[in-house]
N, C-alpha and C positions, 0 to 999 in steps of 0.2 A: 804562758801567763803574761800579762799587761805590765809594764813597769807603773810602779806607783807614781812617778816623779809626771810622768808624762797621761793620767787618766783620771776622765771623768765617767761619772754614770749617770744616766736620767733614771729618776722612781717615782713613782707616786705613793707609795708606800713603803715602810721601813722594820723588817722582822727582827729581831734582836733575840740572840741564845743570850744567855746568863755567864756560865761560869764557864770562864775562859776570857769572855768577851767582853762584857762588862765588868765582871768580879773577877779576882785572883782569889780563887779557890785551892789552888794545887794542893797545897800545904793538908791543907784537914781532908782532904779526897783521899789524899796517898795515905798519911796516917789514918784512917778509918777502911780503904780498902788493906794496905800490910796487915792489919792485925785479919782483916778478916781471912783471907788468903792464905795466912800462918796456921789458922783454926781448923782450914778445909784441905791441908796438907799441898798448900799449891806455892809455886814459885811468884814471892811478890813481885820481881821487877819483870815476869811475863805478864802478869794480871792485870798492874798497870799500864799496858801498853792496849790493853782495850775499855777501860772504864769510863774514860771521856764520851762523853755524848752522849750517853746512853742512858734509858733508868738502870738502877739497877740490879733489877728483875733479868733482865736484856744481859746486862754485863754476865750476873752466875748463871745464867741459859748458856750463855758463849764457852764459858770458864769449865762447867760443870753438865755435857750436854745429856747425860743419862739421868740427874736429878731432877724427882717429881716437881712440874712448875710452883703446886704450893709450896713447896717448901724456898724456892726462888722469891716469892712474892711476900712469906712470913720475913725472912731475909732479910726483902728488900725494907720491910715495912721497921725491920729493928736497924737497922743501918739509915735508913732516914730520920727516926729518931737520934740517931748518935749525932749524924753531920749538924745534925739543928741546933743541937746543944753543944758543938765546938766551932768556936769562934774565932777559933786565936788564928789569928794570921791572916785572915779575910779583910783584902784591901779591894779595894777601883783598879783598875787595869788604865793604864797610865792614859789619861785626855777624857775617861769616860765623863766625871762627874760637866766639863764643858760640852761634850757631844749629849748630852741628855736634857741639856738644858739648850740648846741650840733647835733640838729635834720637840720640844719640848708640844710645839703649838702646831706639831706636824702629824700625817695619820702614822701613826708606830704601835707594833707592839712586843709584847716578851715571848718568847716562844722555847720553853725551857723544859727538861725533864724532870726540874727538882718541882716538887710538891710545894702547893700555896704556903706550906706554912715553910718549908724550908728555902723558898726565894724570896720572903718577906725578909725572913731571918739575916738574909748575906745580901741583900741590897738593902735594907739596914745597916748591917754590922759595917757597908764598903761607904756608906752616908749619899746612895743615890736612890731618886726617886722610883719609887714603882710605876709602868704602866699602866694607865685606867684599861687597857685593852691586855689580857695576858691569857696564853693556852701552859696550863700549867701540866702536869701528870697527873692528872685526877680527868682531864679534859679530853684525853685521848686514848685510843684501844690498842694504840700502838709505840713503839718506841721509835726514835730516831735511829736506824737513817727511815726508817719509813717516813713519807712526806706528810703523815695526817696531822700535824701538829701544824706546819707551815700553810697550808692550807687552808687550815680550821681557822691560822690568823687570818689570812687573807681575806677569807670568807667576811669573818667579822668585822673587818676595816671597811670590808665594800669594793675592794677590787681584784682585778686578775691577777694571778700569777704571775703574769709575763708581766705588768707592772709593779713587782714588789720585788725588793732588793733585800736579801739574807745577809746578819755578819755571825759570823761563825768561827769556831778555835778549832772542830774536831774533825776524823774522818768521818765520822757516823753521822754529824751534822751538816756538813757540806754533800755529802749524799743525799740525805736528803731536803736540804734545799734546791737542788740538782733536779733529784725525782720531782720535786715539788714543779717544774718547770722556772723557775728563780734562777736571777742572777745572784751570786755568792760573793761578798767581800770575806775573806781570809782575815781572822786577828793575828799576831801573833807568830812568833818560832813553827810551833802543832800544826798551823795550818797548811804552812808553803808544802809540805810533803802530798796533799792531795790537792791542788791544781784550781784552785779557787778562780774567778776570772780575776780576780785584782788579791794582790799579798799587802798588809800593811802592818807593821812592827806593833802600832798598835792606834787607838782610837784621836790622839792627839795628829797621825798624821791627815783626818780627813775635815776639810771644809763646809761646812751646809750651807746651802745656798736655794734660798724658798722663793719662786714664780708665785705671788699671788693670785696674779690674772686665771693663770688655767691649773695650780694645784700641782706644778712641776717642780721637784725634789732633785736636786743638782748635788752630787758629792762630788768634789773636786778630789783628791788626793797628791800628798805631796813627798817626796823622799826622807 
């Protein structure tokens, strides 16, 4: 992995996951996965060791591999009502609200497993802007680490893969920004364990730096 202190990256484009990365969610994930975990006779502190990144549909597929997917997907569907309706503790992830305003006039967009109405809700509740360009969970047939999500951004920005740059918290998202054929920034504690090309504590350590002339996306990074 690159040290932070000493890397830059060139993009033309910019994928952004949600919660982790931009939002500090922990708080209401973990209390909304514990209870559910407790219900389905399963060890909470194994369960959260896979719910990051993921819908999840994906997560109790992992959790629960002999339960019929409907009932994973009924699940998923009452557990995203829950998280939408708890707020409490949903901040910015430190530097986000300056990097979203820096990136602001840049091509970017959100690429997230939480459903439109529950990424409104926690980029609200965290006071940053939503992307006009976002692949939500309703957007794709697959979960992360599958790449269809990064992709499906890329697609709709208008460029390649190899020119879009991912920031990511999880295993399952750095995978598939990975699959996706992307470069990966790493947020975050979560992320230094899967190997990101660049680790940074969090959003405040990165500079943007915009090439008008040809649409070149410079992130410096700093220690």
């Amino acid at each position: 992995m690159t040290t932070p202190a000493a890397t830059s990256l060139t993009a033309r484009a910019l994928l952004l996951d949600m919660d982790g990365t931009l939002v500090n969610s922990d708080a209401v994930v973990e209390r909304c996965w514990r209870r559910w975990a407790i219900r389905h006779g399963l060890d909470p502190e194994e369960a959260l060791k896979v719910v990051h990144g993921r819908q999840g549909y994906a997560t109790m597929a992992a959790l629960l591999p002999d339960r019929p997917m409907e009932q994973n997907h009924a699940d998923n569907r009452a557990m995203l009502a829950e998280e939408t309706a708890d707020l409490d503790g949903v901040v910015p992830i430190g530097g986000a609200p300056a990097f979203m305003d820096a990136i602001a006039a840049l091509p970017h967009a959100l690429v997230t497993s939480a459903d439109e109405k529950l990424a409104r809700a926690r980029m609200g509740a965290a006071g940053l802007r939503m992307p006009d360009t976002r692949v939500t969970a309703e957007c794709v047939g697959a979960s992360k680490p599958d790449p269809e999500g990064f992709l499906k951004g890329a697609a709709e920005l208008g460029f390649d893969p190899a020119d879009c740059v991912v920031f990511e918290d999880s295993e399952a998202g750095i995978a598939a920004g990975r699959a996706a054929g992307m470069r990966v920034v790493g947020v975050g504690p979560r992320a230094g364990a899967f190997a990101p090309d660049v680790l940074v504590p969090d959003l405040s350590s990165i500079r943007v730096e915009a090439d008008g002339a040809d649409g070149t996306i410079r992130l410096h990074f700093t220690g």
